[in-house]
C-alpha positions in Angstrom: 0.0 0.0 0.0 2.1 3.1 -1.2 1.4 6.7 -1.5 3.3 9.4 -3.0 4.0 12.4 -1.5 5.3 15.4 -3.4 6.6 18.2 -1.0 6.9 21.5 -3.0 9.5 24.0 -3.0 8.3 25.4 -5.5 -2.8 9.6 -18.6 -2.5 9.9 -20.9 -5.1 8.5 -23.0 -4.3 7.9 -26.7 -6.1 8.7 -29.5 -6.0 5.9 -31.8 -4.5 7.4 -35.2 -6.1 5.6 -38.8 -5.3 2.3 -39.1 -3.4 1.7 -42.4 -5.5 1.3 -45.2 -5.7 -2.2 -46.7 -6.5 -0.2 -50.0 -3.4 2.4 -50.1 -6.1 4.4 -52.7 -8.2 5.5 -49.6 -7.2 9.1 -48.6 -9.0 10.0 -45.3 -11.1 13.1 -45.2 -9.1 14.4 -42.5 -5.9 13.8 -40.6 -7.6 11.8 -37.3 -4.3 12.2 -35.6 -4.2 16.3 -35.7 -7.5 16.4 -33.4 -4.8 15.3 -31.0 -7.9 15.0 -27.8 -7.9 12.3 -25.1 -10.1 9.6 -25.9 -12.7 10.3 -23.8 -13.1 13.8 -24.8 -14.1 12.8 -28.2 -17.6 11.9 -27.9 -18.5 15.4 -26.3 -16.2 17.2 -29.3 -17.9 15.3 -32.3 -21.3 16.2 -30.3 -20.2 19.7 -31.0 -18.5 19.4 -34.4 -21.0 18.0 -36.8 -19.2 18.1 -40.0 -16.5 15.9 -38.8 -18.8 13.3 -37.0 -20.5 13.3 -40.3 -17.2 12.7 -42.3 -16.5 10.0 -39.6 -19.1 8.2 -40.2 -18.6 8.3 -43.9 -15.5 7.0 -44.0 -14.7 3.3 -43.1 -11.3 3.8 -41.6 -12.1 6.7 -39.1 -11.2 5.9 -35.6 -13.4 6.6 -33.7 -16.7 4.5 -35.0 -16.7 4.1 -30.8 -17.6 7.4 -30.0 -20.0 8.0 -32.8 -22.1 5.7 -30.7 -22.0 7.8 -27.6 -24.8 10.2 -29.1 -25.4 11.7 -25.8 -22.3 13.1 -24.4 -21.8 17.2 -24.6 -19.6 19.5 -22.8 -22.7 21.0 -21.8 -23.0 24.7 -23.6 -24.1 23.0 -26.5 -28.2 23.3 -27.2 -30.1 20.6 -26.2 -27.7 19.3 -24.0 -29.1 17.9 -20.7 -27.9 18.3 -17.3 -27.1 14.2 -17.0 -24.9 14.1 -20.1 -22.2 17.2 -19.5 -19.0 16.7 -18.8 -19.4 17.0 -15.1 -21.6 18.4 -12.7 -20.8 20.2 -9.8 -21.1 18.8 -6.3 -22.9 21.4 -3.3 -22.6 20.0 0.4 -24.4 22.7 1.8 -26.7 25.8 1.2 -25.1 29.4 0.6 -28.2 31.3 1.5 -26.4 34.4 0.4 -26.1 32.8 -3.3 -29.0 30.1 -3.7 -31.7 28.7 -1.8 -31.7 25.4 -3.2 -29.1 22.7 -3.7 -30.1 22.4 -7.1 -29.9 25.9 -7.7 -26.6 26.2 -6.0 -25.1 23.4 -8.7 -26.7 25.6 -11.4 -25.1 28.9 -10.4 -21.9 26.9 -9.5 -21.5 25.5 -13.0 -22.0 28.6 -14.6 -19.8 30.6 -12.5 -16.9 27.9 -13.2 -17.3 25.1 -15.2 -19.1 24.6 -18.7 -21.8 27.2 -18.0 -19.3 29.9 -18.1 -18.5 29.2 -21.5 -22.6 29.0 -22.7 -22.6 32.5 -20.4 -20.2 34.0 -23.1 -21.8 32.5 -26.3 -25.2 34.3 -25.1 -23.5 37.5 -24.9 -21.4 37.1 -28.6 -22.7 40.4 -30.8 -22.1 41.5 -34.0 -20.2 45.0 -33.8 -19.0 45.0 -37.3 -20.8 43.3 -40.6 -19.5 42.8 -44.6 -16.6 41.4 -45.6 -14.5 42.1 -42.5 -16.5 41.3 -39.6 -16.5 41.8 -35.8 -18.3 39.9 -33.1 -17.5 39.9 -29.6 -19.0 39.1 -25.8 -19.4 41.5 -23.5 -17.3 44.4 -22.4 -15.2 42.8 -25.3 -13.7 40.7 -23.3 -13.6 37.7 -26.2 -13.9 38.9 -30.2 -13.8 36.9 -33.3 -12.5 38.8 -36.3 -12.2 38.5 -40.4 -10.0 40.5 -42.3 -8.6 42.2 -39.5 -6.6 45.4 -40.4 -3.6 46.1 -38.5 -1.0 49.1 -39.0 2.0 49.4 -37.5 3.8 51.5 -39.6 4.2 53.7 -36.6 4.2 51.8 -33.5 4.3 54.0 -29.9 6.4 52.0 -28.5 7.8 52.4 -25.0 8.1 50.9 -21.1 4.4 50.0 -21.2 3.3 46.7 -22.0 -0.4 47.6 -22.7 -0.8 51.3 -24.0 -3.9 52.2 -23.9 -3.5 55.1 -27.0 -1.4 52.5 -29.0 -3.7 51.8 -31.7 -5.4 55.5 -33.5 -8.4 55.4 -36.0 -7.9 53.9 -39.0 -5.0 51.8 -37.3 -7.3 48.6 -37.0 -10.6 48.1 -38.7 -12.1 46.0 -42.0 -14.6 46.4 -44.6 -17.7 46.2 -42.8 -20.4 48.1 -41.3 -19.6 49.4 -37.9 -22.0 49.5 -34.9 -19.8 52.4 -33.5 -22.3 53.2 -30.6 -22.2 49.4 -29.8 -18.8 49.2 -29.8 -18.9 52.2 -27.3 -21.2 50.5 -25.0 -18.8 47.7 -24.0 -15.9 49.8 -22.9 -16.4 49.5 -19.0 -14.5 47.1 -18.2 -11.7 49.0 -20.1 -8.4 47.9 -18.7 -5.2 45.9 -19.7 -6.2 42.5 -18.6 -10.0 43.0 -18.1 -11.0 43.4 -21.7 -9.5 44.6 -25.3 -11.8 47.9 -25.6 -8.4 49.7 -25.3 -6.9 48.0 -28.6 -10.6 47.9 -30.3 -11.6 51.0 -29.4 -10.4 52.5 -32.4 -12.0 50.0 -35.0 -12.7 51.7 -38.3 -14.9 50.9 -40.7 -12.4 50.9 -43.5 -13.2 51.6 -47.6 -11.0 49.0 -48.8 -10.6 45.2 -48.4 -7.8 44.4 -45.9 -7.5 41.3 -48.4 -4.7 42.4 -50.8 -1.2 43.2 -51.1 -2.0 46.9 -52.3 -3.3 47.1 -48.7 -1.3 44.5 -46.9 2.1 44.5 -46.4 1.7 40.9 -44.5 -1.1 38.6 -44.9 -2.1 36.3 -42.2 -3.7 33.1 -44.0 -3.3 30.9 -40.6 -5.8 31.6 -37.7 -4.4 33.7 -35.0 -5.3 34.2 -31.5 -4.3 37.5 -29.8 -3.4 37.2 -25.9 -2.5 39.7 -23.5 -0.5 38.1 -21.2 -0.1 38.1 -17.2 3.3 37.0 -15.4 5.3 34.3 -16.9 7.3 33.5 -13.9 4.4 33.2 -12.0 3.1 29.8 -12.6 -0.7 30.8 -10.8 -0.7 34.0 -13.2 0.7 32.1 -16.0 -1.9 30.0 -15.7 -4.6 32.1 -15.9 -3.7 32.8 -19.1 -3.5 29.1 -20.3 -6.6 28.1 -18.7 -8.6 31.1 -20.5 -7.1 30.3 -23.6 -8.1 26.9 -23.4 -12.2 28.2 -22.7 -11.7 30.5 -25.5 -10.9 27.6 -27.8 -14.3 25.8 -26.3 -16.1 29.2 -27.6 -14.5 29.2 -30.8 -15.4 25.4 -31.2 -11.6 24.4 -32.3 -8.8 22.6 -30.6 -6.6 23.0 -33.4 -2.5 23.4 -32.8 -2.0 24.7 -36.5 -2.7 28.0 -35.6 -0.4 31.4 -34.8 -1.0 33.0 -30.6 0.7 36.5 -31.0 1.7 38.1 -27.9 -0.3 41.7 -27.6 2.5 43.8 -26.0 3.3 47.6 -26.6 6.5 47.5 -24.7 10.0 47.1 -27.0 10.3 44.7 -23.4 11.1 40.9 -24.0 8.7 38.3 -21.6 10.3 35.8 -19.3 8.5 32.5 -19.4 9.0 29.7 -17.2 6.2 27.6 -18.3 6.8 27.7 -22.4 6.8 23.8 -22.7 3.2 24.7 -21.9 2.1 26.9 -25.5 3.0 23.4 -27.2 -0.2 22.4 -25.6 -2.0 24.5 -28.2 -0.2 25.6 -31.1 2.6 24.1 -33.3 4.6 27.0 -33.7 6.2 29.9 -31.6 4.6 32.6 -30.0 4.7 36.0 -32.4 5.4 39.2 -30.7 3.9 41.9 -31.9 6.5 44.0 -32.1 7.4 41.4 -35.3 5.3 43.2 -37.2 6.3 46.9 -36.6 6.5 48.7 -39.4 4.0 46.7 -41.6 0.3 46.7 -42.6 -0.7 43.1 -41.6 -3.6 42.1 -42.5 -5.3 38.7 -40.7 -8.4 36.4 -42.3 -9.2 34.7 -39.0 -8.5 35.8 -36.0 -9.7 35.4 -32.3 -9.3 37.8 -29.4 -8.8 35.6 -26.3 -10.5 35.6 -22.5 -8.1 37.6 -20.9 -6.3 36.4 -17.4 -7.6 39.3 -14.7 -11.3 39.7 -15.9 -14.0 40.6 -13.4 -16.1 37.5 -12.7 -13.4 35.9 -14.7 -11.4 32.8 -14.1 -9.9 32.0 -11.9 -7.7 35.0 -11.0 -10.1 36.5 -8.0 -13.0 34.5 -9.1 -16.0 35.1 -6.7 -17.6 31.4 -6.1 -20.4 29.9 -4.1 -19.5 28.5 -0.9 -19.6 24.5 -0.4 -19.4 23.2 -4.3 -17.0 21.9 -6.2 -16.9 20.4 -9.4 -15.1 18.0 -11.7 -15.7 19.8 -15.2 -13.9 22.3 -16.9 -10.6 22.5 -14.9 -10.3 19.0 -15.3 -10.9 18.5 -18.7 -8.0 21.8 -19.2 -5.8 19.1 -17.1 -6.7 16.2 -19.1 -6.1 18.1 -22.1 -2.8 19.8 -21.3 -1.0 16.5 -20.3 -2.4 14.5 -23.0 -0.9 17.1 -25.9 2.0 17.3 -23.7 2.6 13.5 -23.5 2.8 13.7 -19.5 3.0 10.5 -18.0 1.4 9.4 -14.9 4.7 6.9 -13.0 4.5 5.1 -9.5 3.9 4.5 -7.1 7.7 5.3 -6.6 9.4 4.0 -3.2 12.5 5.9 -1.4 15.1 3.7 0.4 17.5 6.2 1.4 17.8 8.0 4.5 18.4 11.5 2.5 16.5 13.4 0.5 17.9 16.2 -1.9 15.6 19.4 -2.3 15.7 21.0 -5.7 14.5 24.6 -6.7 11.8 24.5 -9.6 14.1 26.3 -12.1 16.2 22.9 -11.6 13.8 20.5 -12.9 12.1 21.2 -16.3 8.6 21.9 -16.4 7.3 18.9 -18.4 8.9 16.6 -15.3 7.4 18.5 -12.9 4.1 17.8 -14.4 5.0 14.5 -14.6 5.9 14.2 -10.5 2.7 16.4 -10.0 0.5 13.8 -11.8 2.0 10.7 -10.5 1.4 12.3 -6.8 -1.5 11.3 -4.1 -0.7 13.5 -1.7 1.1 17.4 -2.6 2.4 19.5 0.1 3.4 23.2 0.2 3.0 26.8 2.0 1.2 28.9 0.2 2.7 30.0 -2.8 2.3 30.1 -7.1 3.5 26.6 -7.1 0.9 25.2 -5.5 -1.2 25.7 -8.9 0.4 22.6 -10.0 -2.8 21.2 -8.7 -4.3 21.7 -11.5 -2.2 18.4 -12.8 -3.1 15.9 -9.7 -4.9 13.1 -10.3 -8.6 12.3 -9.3 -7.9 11.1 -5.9 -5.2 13.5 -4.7 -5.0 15.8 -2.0 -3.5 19.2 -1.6 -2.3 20.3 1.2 -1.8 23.9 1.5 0.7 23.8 4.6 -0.4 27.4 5.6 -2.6 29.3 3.7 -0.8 32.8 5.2 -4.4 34.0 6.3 -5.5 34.0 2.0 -8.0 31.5 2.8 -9.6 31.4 -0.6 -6.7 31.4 -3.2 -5.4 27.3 -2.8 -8.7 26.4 -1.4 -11.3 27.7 -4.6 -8.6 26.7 -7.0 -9.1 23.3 -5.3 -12.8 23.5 -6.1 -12.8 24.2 -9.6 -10.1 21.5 -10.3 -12.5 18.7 -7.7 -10.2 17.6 -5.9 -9.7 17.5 -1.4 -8.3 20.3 -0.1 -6.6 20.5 3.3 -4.7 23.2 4.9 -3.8 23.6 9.0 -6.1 23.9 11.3 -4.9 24.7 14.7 -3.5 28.4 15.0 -1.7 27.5 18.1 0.2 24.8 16.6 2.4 27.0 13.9 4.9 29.4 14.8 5.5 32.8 13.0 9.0 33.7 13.3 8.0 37.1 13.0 5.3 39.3 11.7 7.2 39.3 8.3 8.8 42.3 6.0 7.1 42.9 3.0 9.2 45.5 0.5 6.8 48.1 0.2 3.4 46.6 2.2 5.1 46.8 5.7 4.2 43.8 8.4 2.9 40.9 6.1 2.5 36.9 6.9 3.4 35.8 3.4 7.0 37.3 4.2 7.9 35.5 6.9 9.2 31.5 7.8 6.8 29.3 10.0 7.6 26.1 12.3 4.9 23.9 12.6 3.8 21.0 15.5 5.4 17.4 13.9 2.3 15.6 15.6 -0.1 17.9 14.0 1.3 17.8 10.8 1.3 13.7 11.1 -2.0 13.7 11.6 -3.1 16.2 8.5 -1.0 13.7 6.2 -2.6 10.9 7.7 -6.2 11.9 7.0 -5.0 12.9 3.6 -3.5 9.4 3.1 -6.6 7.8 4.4 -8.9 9.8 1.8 -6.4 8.7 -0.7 -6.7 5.1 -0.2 -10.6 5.1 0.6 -10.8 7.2 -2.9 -12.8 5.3 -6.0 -10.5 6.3 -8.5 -7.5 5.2 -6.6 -6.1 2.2 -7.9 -2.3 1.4 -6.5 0.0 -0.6 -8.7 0.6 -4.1 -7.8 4.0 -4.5 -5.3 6.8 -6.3 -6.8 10.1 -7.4 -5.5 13.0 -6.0 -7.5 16.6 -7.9 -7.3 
């Protein structure tokens, strides 16, 4: 009976790829292979991508005649799609009387506020600002847009130390050939700031009197779709994250999981971006991230293009995400999980057994990202003070347990995040069993508890990791390795 234990300092599933064709004359209608999904998320995506379940179905060597069958199965923004057949469903312990007054209407808010729903939340609010042959449609506050023949001109680019200028785009700098809803496009600007929304770069959307399709217009043209992201710290693996984890519901509103696509980096700055987490973009696109300071001095002009959830938004997720009390659920987060270490070919190893009476601490910029992951997902239990590396939650398996050490009096931060991924949280308990060494020395903020070392009671501790074992081993989902004798 082993559990791992990873101590922070701080399943893949295969898609089966086309069987060789007895008769080499057969071309498939698509590359199987490029859908690149875990098998179990591809009943719910053909539910939701009709041409290809129908081009499935027509051809004889298509994969996935398995999940054609599953005609039920939907992420569950789809229409038509009943509570019993989404993804996941969130689970409510108690009443919030301050949010709900029902159970069942504490699951509903729940999954709208954090898993699936949120996603059929910003489809209802997708408008059309600008219609022809350019067009512009976006949610509210602009906090998502979809684009054709986008304009761009950077022929004079006011550049400097900030990474999101508000001013950096003029009239006439961005726009297409289309009609323009200007007073609707004025409407969604409340939300105006650099991580909140993209008023501030689409603002200044002109109708133009050309086509943005042409080289006597276009210095650069953009066949490849292209998502725009405005991006939050990339040292900071909770920030970081924000910004994958938005990205990856923006690909569930644009209905495409497609890795042949170009993510260009929105930043005004001439500033380069540290990133410790790149490994991580491989997740959902084949090539390198574009800066768009690439482009300075050009007219680039872009047939497709998608203007992503951004990683501070109000209500957003999950950077200061407001949530009903007592749910949690095992949706959204955990299909962004599945999906990530699946494209990353993350393995899930162990149980794995120390002999020796040492062990050696590393720093996280000494083990590459990709094995972190992989010690994150082959973990039951996780253990760390409160801190950005606790995110790697996000990558535990079903039955794990986090243990937030000491939450540093931000009670909500591990413990929500823990929530929306499903999976036990536990953090100390007994105030008078850890020790402060002082009141700690933040640079600027004066007296703070997240700037200072802690000592904590050994029995107390033993008994935290003990319950957390127990739920470990008591977990459905958990299913140990068989013990073997090694030579």
């Amino acid at each position: 009976m082993l559990l791992l234990v990873a101590l922070v300092m701080v399943c893949t599933c295969t898609v089966v790829a086309a069987e060789e064709a007895e008769n080499t004359s057969h071309k498939p209608p698509l590359h199987y292979s490029s859908l690149a999904l875990p098998q179990h998320h591809i009943p719910y995506f053909l539910h939701s991508n009709k041409r290809v379940a129908r081009l499935c179905r027509e051809d004889p060597l298509c994969p996935f005649k398995d999940a054609l069958l599953d005609v039920s199965s939907c992420w569950g923004y789809e229409k038509n799609c009943a509570p019993e057949n989404r993804f996941g469903y969130p689970v409510c312990t108690k009443i919030d009387s301050g949010w709900a007054s029902s159970v069942e209407a504490a699951q509903e808010l729940f999954w709208k506020q954090a898993d699936f729903g949120y996603v059929m939340e910003r489809l209802s609010e997708m408008k059309t600002l600008c219609k022809g042959d350019s067009s512009l449609k976006c949610s509210s506050h602009t906090r998502f847009c979809r684009a054709t023949n986008l304009y761009l001109d950077l022929r004079n680019p006011r550049r400097g130390h900030e990474r999101y200028k508000e001013d950096f785009l003029q009239e006439g700098e961005i726009g297409g050939r289309c009609s323009l809803n200007s007073r609707a496009l004025a409407a969604e600007g409340e939300h105006k700031s650099p991580l909140q929304s993209w008023y501030a770069e689409l603002q200044a959307y002109t109708e133009l009197d050309f086509n943005p399709t042409d080289e006597e217009h276009c210095d650069i043209i953009i066949e490849k779709p292209t998502v725009f992201m405005k991006l939050d710290a990339g040292v900071n693996m909770y920030h970081h994250f924000c910004d994958f984890v938005n990205l990856y519901i923006s690909q569930h509103i644009n209905n495409s999981f497609s890795r042949d696509i170009n993510i260009l980096m929105w930043d005004t700055s001439f500033n380069g971006y540290g990133d410790l987490f790149s490994e991580t973009w491989k997740a959902f696109s084949d090539y390198d991230i574009i800066h768009l300071k690439t482009f300075d001095t050009k007219r680039v002009c872009f047939k497709d293009s998608v203007f992503s959830l951004l990683p501070r938004m109000r209500y957003g997720l999950f950077y200061n995400t407001p949530l009903i009390s007592d749910c949690y659920s095992e949706g959204m987060f955990r299909a962004f999980s599945q999906h990530v270490l699946y494209r990353l070919s993350v393995p899930q190893d162990g149980p794995m057994v120390r002999n020796t009476d040492h062990t050696h601490a590393h720093t996280t910029t000494d083990v590459p990202f990709l094995e972190q992951l992989s010690i994150t997902h082959s973990s039951d239990i996780f253990i760390g003070i409160h801190g950005a590396g606790l995110t790697h939650l996000l990558f535990l398996p079903d039955w794990a347990v986090i243990f937030e050490l000491y939450n540093c009096q931000d009670e909500s931060c591990y413990r929500d995040l823990a929530r929306l991924r499903g999976i036990r949280y536990v953090t100390w308990q007994k105030r008078d069993k850890v020790l402060p060494e002082d009141k700690g020395h933040h640079p600027t903020l004066g007296d703070h508890p997240k700037f200072t070392n802690y000592s904590f009671d050994v029995e107390e501790f033993m008994r935290l990791v003990l319950e957390a074992a127990d739920y470990v081993l008591h977990h459905p989902k958990w299913q140990p390795l068989p013990s073997r004798d090694e030579l």
